[in-house]
N, C-alpha and C positions, 0 to 999 in steps of 0.2 A: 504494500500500500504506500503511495506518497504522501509522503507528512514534509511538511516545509513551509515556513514562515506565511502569517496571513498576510494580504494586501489590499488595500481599499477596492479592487475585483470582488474577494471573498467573500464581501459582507451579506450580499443575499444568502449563499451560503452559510453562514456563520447563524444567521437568525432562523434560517429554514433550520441547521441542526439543535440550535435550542429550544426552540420551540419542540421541537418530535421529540430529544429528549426528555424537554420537561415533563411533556402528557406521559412517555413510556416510564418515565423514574419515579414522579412525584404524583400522581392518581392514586388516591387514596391515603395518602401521606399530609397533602394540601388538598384543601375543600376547592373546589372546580373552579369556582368563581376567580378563585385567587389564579391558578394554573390557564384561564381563557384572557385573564387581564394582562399576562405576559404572553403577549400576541407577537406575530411578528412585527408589524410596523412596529413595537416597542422595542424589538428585539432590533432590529435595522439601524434604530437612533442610537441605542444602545451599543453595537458593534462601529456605527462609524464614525462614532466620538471616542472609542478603544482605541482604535489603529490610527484615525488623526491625531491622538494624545499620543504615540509613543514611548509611554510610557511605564510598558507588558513589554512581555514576551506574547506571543499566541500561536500556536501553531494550529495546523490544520491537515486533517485528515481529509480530503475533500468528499464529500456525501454518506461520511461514517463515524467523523468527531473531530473535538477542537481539545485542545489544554492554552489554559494561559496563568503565566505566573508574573509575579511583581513587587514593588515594594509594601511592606507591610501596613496595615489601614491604622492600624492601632497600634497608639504609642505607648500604650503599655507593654504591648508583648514586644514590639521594636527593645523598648527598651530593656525585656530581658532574655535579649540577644538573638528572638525570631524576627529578621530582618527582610525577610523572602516568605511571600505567601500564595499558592495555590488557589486562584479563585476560581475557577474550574477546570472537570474534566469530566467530558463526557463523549459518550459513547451512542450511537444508534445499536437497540437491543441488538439487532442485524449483527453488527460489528463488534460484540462481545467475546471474550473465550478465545478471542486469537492472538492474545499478546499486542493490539495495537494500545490500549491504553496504557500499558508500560513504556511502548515507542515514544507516544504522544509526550507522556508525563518527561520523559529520559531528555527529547529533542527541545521543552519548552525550558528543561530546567538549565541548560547552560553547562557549561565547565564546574563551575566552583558555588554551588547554591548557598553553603554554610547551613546552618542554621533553620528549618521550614515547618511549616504549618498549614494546615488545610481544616476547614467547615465543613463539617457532613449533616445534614439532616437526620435526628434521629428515625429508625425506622427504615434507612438507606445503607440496608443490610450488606448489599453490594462492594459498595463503594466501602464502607468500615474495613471489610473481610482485606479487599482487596489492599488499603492503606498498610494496615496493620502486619499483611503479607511482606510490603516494604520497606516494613523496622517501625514503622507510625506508632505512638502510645497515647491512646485516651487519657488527657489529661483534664478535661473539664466539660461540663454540663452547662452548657446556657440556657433560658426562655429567651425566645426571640417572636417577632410579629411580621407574620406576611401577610400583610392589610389586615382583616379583622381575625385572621389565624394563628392561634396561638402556638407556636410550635419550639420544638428544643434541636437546641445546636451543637454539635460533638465538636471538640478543638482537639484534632490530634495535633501532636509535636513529633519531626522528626529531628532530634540533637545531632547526628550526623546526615550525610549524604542520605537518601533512599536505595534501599536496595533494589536496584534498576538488571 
């Protein structure tokens, strides 16, 4: 599969795979309403304000998944020493079980990541297994809101590299 940096090209792309994966990952997880409000035109604004900020990594899998990683949102955990954070990775169900989501994650993370952290939805059984697979440790439970959804947020920490 080609994985290789995204480009203001990509971005239909980019919002067509999050949107499919939002409905295949999060149905049932997130109440509908929340999951139809993150539409694509949202997705679109979304991705073409990513790659004109340059400010990620994103890569892309073209019609199978994206990863993008970046500076840390939160300067709390910045400041204890997770500098690099994972804001997604995802997969079309299709595209699961082949190792591309390790490609994806291995191709966005760069040389030298240090220090990382990644957001899973609890319930995102999946995505836990698979972290966890790569050295990742559950360190914290948040409550979090997506629109009037109340949901919890898993923070893994990986203290070294991922095992890629």
């Amino acid at each position: 599969m080609d994985i290789r940096p995204a480009l203001p090209d990509d971005v239909p792309d980019l919002a067509e795979l999050h949107v499919t994966c939002w409905h295949e990952t999060y149905t049932g997880l997130v109440p509908a309403e929340e999951i139809a409000r993150h539409d694509r035109a949202l997705r679109l604004r979304q991705w073409d304000r990513q790659i004109a900020e340059g400010t990620c990594r994103i890569m892309i899998a073209p019609g199978a998944g994206f990863a993008q990683i970046g500076p840390q949102r939160e300067a709390a955990l910045a400041a204890r020493g997770f500098e690099t954070e994972l804001y997604a990775l995802y997969l079309t169900r299709a595209a699961q079980g082949r190792g591309l989501g390790r490609a994806l994650f291995a191709a966005a993370l760069g040389p030298a990541p240090g220090r990382l952290l990644a957001m899973v939805l609890e319930g995102n059984d999946r995505a836990c297994r698979f972290y966890e697979a790569t050295g990742a440790r559950l360190a914290e439970r948040r409550p979090e809101r997506i629109g009037q959804a109340e949901i919890t947020d898993l923070l893994y920490l990986w203290d070294t590299a991922p095992a890629l």
